[in-house]
FIRO-364948 format. One record per residue (C-alpha): x, y, z. Coordinates in Angstrom, 2 decimals. Layout:
// residues N
+---------+---------+---------+
|       u |       v |       w |
+---------+---------+---------+
|       X |       Y |       Z |
...
+---------+---------+---------+
***
This chain:
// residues 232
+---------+---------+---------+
|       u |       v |       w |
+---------+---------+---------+
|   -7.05 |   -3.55 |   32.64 |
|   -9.89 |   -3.42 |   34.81 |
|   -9.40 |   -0.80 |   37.64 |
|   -9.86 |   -2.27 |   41.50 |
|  -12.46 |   -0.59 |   43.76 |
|  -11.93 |   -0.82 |   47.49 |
|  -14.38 |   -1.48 |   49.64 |
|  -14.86 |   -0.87 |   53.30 |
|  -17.81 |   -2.60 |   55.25 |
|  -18.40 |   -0.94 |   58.36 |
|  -19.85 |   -3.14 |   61.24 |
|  -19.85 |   -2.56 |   64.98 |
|  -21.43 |   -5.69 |   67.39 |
|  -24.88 |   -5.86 |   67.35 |
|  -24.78 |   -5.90 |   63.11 |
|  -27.58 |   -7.94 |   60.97 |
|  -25.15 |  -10.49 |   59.58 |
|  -27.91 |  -10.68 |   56.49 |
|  -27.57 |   -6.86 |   55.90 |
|  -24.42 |   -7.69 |   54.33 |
|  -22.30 |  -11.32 |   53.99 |
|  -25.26 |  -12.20 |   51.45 |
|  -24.50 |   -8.82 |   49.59 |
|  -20.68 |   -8.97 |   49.43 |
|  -21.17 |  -12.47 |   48.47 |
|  -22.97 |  -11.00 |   45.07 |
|  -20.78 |   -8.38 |   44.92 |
|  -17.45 |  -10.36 |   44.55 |
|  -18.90 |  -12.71 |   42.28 |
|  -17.64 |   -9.78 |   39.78 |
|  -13.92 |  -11.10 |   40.84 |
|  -14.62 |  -14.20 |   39.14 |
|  -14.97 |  -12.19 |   36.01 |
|  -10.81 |  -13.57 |   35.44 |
|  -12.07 |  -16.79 |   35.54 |
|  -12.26 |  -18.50 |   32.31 |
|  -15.40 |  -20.35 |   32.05 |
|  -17.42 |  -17.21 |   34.07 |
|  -15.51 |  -14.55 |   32.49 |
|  -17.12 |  -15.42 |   29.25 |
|  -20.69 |  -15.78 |   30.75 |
|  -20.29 |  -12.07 |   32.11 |
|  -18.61 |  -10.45 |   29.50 |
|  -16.22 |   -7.58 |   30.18 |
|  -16.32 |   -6.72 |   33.90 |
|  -14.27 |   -3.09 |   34.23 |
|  -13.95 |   -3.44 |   37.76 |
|  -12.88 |   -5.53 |   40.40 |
|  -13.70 |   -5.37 |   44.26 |
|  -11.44 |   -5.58 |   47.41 |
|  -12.73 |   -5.83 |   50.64 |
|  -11.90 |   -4.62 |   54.26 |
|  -14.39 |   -5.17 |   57.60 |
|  -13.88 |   -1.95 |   59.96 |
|  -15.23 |   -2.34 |   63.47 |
|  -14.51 |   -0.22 |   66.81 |
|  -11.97 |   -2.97 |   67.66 |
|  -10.36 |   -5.98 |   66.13 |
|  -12.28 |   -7.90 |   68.24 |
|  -14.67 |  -10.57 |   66.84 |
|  -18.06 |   -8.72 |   65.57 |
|  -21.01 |  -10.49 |   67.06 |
|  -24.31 |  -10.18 |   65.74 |
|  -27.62 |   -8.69 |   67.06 |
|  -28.45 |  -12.47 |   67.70 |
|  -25.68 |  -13.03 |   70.31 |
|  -22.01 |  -14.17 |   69.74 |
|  -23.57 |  -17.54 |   71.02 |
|  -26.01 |  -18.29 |   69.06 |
|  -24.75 |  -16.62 |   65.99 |
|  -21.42 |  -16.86 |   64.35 |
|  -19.24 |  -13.89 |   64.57 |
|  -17.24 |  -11.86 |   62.69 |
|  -13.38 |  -10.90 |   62.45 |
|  -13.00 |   -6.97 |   61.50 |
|   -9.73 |   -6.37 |   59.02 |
|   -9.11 |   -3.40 |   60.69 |
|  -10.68 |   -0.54 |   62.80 |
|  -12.10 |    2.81 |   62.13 |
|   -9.68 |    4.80 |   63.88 |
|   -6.76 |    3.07 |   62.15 |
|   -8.25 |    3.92 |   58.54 |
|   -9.03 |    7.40 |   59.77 |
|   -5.36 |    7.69 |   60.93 |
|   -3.88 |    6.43 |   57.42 |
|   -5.68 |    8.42 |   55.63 |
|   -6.91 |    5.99 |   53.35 |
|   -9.63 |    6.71 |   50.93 |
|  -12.27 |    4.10 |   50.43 |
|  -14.01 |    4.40 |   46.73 |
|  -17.13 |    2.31 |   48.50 |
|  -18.68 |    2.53 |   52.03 |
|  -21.14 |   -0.65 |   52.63 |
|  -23.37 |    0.71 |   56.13 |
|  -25.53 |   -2.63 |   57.30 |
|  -27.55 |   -1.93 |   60.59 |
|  -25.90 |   -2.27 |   63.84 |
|  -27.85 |   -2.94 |   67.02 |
|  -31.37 |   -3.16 |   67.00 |
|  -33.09 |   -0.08 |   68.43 |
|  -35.38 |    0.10 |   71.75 |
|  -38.23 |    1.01 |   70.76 |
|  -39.30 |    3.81 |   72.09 |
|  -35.58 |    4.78 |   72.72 |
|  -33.38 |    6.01 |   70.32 |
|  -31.61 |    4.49 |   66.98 |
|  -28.49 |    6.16 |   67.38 |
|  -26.72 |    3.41 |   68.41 |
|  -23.78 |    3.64 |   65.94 |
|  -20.23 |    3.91 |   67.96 |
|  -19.15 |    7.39 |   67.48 |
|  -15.88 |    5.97 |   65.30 |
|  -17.70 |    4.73 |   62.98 |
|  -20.02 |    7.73 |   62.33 |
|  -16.64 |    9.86 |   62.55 |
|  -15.29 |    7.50 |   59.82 |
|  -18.58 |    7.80 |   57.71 |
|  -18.29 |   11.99 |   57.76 |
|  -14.61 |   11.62 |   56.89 |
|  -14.83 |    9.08 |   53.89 |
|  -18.30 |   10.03 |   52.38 |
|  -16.69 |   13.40 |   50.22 |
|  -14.11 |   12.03 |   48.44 |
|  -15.96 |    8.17 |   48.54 |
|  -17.76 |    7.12 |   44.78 |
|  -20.34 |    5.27 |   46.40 |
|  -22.04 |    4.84 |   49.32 |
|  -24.47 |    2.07 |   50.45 |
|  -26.61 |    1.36 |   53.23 |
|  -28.85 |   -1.58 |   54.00 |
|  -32.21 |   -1.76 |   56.25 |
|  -31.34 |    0.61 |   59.54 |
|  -28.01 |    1.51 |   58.12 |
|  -29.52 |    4.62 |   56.65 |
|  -29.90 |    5.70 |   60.10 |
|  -26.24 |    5.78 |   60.55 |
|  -25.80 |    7.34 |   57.70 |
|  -28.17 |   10.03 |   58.53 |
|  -26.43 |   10.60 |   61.73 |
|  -23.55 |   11.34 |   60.36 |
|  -24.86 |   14.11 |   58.28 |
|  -24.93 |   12.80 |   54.90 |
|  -28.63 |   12.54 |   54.24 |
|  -28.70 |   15.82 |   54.63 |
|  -31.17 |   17.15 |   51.58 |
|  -31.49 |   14.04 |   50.43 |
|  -34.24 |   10.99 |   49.30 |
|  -33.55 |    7.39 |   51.19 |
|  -35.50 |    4.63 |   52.53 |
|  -34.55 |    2.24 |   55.43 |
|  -36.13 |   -0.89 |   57.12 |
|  -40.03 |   -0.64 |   57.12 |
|  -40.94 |   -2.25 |   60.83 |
|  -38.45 |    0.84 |   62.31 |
|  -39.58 |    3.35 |   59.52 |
|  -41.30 |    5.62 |   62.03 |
|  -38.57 |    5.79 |   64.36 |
|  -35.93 |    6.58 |   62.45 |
|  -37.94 |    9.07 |   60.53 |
|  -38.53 |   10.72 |   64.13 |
|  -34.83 |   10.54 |   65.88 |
|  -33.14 |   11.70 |   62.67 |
|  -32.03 |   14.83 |   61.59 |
|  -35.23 |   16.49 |   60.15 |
|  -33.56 |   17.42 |   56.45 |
|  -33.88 |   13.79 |   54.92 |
|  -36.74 |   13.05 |   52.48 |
|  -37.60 |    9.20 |   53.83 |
|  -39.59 |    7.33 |   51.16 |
|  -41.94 |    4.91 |   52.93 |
|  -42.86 |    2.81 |   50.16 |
|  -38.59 |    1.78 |   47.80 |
|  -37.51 |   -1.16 |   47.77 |
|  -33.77 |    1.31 |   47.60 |
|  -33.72 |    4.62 |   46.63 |
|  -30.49 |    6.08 |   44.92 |
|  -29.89 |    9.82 |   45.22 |
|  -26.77 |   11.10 |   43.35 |
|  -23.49 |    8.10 |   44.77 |
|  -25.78 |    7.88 |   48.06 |
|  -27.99 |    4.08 |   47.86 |
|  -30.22 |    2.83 |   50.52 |
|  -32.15 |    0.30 |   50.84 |
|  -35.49 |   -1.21 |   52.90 |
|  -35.06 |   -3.95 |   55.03 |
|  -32.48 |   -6.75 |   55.37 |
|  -33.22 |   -8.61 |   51.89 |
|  -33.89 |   -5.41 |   50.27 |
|  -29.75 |   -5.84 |   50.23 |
|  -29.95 |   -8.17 |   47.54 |
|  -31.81 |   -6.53 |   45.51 |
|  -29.69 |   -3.20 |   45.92 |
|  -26.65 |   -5.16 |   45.17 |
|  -27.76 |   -6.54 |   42.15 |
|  -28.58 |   -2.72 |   41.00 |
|  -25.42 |   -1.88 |   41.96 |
|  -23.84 |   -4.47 |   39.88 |
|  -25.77 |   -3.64 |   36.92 |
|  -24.87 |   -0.09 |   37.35 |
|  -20.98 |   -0.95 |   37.47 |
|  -20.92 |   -3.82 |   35.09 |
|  -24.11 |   -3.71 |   33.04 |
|  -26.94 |   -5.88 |   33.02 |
|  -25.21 |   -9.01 |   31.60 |
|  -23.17 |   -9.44 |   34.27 |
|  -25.98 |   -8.58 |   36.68 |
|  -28.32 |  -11.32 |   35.03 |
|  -25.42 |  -13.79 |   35.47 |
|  -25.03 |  -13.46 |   39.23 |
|  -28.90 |  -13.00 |   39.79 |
|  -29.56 |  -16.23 |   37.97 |
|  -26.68 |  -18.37 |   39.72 |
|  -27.63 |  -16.80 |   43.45 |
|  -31.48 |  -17.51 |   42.37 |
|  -33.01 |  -13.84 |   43.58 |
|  -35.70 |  -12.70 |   41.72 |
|  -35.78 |   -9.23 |   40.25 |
|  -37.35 |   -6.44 |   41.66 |
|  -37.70 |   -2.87 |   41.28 |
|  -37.26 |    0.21 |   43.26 |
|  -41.21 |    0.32 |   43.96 |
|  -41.60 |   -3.49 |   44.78 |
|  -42.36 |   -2.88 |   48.58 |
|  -45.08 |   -4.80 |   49.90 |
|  -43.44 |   -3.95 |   53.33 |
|  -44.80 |   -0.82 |   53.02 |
|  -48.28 |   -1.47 |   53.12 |
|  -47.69 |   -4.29 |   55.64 |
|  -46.27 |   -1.97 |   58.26 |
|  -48.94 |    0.57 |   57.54 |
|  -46.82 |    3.24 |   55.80 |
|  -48.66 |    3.58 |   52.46 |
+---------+---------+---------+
***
């Protein structure tokens, strides 16, 4: 029987919606390994996904767009609740939240959420961050002594108002170091999904879902953002 991961996507208003609806989208295509006629394209899928959406509140999530323009986003349930339950997620999924002044300072995160990242992340199997979402994590201590990328067009700031003991690679399309994964900016997701995918399910299952969403493949050094922000 395949075993059920659980999987907690932490957002807070502000959030790139792209840093993560596209992902989970990819990412629970491996649910439809039970059905019958995609079961048999993927092969044998040992794991299935189930997802919550923690916020601050349960308050419709809007985006760093505006809740006007933008559609919003209903939270399952709040960081203080799962911190209270004691529940164990086996994956954290870290999108950016608000888009930092520049100038200012990129530690934006609500201080829930980075209490529920420090209180998840040692027992967790897998965490994952997407574009400024590495930030977050790095606030909340768990990028200590570790390699990671983030979004290239806020690269130098949240090199500079981090903690000084991450190694930030400036030219990854994601970096993974030990159950930690980050990734470059916004579509960068995709492509760290996918990885992640292939690294749960193996590559046929991978090569299914790539091919039916239509992303190309990449690799962890295919980062033209680097050079076009002036990193490399």
């Amino acid at each position: 029987m395949p075993e059920t991961l659980t999987v907690a996507v932490c957002i807070c208003d502000g959030v790139t919606l792209s840093d993560f609806v596209p992902n989970v989208e990819l990412l629970a295509t491996l649910n439809q390994a039970d059905h019958p006629v995609f079961g048999a394209v993927m092969g044998e899928v040992p794991y299935r996904l189930k997802f919550e959406y923690l916020s601050t509140t349960l308050d419709p999530v809007a985006s760093h767009l505006g809740a006007i323009d933008v559609l919003t986003v209903n939270p399952t349930g709040t960081y203080s609740a799962a911190l209270t339950s004691g529940k164990q997620f086996d994956i954290i999924w870290v999108p950016a939240g608000p888009v930092p002044e520049i100038g200012g300072t990129v530690n934006t995160a609500p201080k829930d959420e980075l209490a529920f990242l420090a209180a998840q992340a040692p027992k967790a199997k897998y965490i994952l961050s997407v574009c400024g979402g590495s930030a977050y994590l790095a606030f909340a201590g768990l990028l200590s002594g570790k390699r990671a990328t983030t979004n290239k067009a806020f690269y130098r700031q949240i090199v500079a108002d981090t903690p000084k003991d991450t190694e930030w690679v400036p030219k990854a399309r994601w970096v993974v170091d030990g159950k930690i994964w980050t990734s470059s900016g916004v579509t960068a997701g995709n492509d760290l999904a996918l990885a992640f995918i292939e690294h749960l399910a193996g590559p046929r299952a991978a090569g299914f879902i790539r091919g039916a969403a239509e992303v190309r493949e990449a690799t962890q050094q295919d980062d033209p953002f680097a050079e076009f922000h002036g990193l490399v």
